[in-house]
N, C-alpha and C positions, 0 to 999 in steps of 0.2 A: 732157477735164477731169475731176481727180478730186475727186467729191463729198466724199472726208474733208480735202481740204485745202481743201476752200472753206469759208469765212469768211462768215454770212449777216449781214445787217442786218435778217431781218424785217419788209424793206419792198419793196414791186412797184409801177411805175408803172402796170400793165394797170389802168382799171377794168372792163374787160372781161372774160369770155373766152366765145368762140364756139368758139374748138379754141383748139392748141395751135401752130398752123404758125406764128405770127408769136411768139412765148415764144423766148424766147433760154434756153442752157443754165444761165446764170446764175437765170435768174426759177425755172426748174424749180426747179433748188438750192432755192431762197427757198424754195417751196411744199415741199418736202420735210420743210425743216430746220423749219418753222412744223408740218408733222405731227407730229412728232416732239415739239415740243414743247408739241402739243395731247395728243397720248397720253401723255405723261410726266405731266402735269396731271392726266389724267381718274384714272390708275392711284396717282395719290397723294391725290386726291381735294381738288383743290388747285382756287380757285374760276378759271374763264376768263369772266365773265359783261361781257364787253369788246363785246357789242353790245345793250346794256340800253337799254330803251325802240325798239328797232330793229324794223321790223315788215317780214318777206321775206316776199315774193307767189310761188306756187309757181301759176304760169304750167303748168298740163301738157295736151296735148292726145293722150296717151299712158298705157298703164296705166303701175301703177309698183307693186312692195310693198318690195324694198330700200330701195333710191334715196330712194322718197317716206318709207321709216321714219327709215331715217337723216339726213335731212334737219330733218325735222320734231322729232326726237329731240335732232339735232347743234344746231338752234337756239335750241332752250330751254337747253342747258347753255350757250349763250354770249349769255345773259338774254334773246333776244330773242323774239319771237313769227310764229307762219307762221299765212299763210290761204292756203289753196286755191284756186285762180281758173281757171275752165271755156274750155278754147282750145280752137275747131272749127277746121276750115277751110269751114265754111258760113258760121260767122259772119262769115267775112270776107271771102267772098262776099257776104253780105245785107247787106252795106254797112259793118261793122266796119274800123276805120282804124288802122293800127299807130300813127304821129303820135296821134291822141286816146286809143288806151289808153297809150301809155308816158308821156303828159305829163298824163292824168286822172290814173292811179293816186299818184305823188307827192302830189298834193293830199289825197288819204283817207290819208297818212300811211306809203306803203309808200315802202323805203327802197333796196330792190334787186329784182330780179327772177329768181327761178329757173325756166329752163323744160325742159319735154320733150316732144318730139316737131314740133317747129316748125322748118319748112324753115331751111335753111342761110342763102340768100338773104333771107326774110324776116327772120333773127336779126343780119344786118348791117343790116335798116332799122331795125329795132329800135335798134340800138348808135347810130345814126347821127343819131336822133333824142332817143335817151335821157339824160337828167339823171344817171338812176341806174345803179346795176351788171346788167349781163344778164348771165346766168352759164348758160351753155346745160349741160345734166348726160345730153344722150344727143337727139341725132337721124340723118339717114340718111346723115350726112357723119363726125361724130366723136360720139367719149363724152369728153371730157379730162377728167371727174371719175373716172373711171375709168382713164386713164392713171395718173395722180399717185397713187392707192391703189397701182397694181401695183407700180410702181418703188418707194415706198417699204417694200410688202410683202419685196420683194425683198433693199434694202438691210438692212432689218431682219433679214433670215435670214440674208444669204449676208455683211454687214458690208461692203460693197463692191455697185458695179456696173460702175465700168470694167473693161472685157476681157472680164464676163463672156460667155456667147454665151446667148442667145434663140431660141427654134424655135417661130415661128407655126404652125400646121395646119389648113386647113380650108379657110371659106369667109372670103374677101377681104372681110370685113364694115365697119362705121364703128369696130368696137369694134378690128379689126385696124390699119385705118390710124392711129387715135390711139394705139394700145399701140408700132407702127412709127416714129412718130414722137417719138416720147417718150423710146423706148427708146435710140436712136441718139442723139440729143441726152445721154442720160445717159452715154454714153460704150460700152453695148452694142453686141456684133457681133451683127446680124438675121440669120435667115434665116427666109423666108418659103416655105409650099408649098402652094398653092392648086392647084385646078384650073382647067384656061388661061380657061374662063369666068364662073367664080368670082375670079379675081385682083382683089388694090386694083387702084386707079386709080393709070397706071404716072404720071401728075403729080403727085400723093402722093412715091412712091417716089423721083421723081425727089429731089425738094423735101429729101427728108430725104435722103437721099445726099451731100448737100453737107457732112452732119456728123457721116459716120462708113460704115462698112460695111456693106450690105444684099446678101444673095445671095438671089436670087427663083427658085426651080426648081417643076416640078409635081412632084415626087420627094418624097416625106414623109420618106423615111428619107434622104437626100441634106443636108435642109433640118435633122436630128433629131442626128446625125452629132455627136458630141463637146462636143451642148448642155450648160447648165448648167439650163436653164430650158423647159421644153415646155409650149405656152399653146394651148389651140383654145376654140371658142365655141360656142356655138347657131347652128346650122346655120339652121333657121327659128324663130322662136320663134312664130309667132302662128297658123301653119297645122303639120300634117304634112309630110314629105315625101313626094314623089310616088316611086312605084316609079324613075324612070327617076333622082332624084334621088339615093337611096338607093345607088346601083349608083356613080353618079360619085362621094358622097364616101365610100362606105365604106374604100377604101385611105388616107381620111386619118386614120381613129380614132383615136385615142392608147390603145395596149393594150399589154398587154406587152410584143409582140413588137415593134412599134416603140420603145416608151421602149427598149430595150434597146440600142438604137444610142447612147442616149446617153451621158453620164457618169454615174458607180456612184453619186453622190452627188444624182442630178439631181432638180429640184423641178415640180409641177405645177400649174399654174395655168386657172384657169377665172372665167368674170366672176359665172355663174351668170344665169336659173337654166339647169340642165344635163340634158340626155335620157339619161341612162345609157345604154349600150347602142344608142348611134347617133355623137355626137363622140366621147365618150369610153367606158370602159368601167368596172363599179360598182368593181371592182380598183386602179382607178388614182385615181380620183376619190375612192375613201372609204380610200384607202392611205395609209399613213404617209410619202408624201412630196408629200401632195397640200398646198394653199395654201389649197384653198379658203375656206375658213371663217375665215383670216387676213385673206384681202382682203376677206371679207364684213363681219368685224368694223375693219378698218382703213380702211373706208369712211366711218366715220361719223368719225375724226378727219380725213383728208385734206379731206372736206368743210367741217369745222370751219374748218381751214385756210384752204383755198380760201375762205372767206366773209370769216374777221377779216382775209387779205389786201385782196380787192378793194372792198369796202364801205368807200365813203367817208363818215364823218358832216359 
């Protein structure tokens, strides 16, 4: 399906989102075209204050310094207000009950829920129980607030996404399966290149195969091959990597001599933050065809999005 001939309404039955595997290509659209029309807003300084008197609980059991600016940033401009709210997994060991926080916090006046780092499983008891919107923004399954910036970064650049091609590299992370899934739904040809013990989860891959083409090799340059777009990530983000580690993905770096497989025009993307000199290289990341700083900044309208959608008053 091609996004410039879809026709949005600006309206999504999800109140949810925990990922993106049950979002039909149509709902993407929506959230796309709703960015699009958050950023046209922000750059004309045009008022969005569509969630005034609305108070988002930012649920995180995870650091955060983007994610959690843009957030807290993207909801004041759309009138509403964030608090903070402390998520263990002791406390929910020491007796903390998903049922009493998602049907206590309504009553003190919150209106949705944003979280990070809260198992996958637990964020379906959550939904399951909840009055309100969960809007999961990053744990060890998906990021889909992080899908919907890329694609839209992309569309913004390249004015189109069907046909184009996509080249994952690296480590099969939550941040690869949501960008895999997302991407195929928008009409992009995948190709993913991991190492065979690093690979998504081939039921992932399966799942999104039903909507388009995915080519999964351990070959970097195989998977790189006539891209329009080369994407890798933070290999570990919370530790170093170990010598032995270091040695598996170094063949996946995105450096010269890899992008050069691609095509003359091609764009590069990163979610951040990014190790120089280990996924990527400082050439490529701080070079005139890098993204980054576009999906950094185009994070906080998709967000924007993503909220005046799913928030029901």
């Amino acid at each position: 399906m091609d996004i410039n001939r879809y026709s949005p309404s600006f309206g999504i039955a999800h109140k949810h989102m925990v990922g993106l595997s049950d979002y039909a290509p149509e709902e993407i659209f929506e959230l796309l075209y709703a960015t699009k029309a958050m950023k046209a807003k922000f750059v004309a300084h045009e008022d969005t204050r569509i969630l005034k008197d609305v108070t988002v609980g930012l649920l995180f059991g995870d650091t955060s310094l983007r994610t959690r600016s843009a957030l807290v940033i993207g909801i004041n401009q759309l009138g509403g207000t964030s608090v903070s709210l402390h998520y263990s997994e002791s406390d929910m060991s020491g007796g903390e009950n998903v049922k009493d926080i998602v049907q206590v916090l309504p009553r003190y006046g919150v209106g949705a829920l944003v979280t990070r780092g809260i198992k996958h499983q637990d964020l379906r008891e959550f939904c399951a129980v909840s009055g309100i919107s969960i809007i999961n923004s990053t744990n060890e399954s998906c990021v889909p607030m992080q899908a919907i910036c890329d694609m839209f970064t992309i569309w913004e650049r390249k004015g189109k996404l069907e046909g184009l091609k996509i080249a994952y590299v690296g480590k099969g992370c939550a941040n690869a399966s949501s960008l895999v899934n997302c991407a195929v739904k928008c009409g992009l040809n995948v190709a993913v290149a991991t190492p065979p013990e690093y690979a998504i989860d081939s039921d992932i891959l399966d799942n999104a195969r039903q909507y388009g083409n995915i080519y999964e090799t351990d070959d970097p340059i195989e998977a790189v091959r006539g891209a329009d777009i080369v994407y890798t990530d933070n290999y570990n983000y919370h530790a170093p990597l170990s010598e032995k580690e270091k040695n598996i993905f170094m063949p996946y770096q995105v450096n010269n001599a890899l992008i050069s497989y691609a095509q003359h025009n091609v764009l590069f993307m990163h979610s951040l933050p990014a190790k120089r000199g280990e996924e990527v290289t400082a050439e490529i990341i701080d070079g005139d065809a890098s993204l980054v700083l576009s999906q950094a900044e185009n994070k906080l309208h998709s967000i924007k999005a993503i909220l005046a959608l799913l928030i029901k008053e």
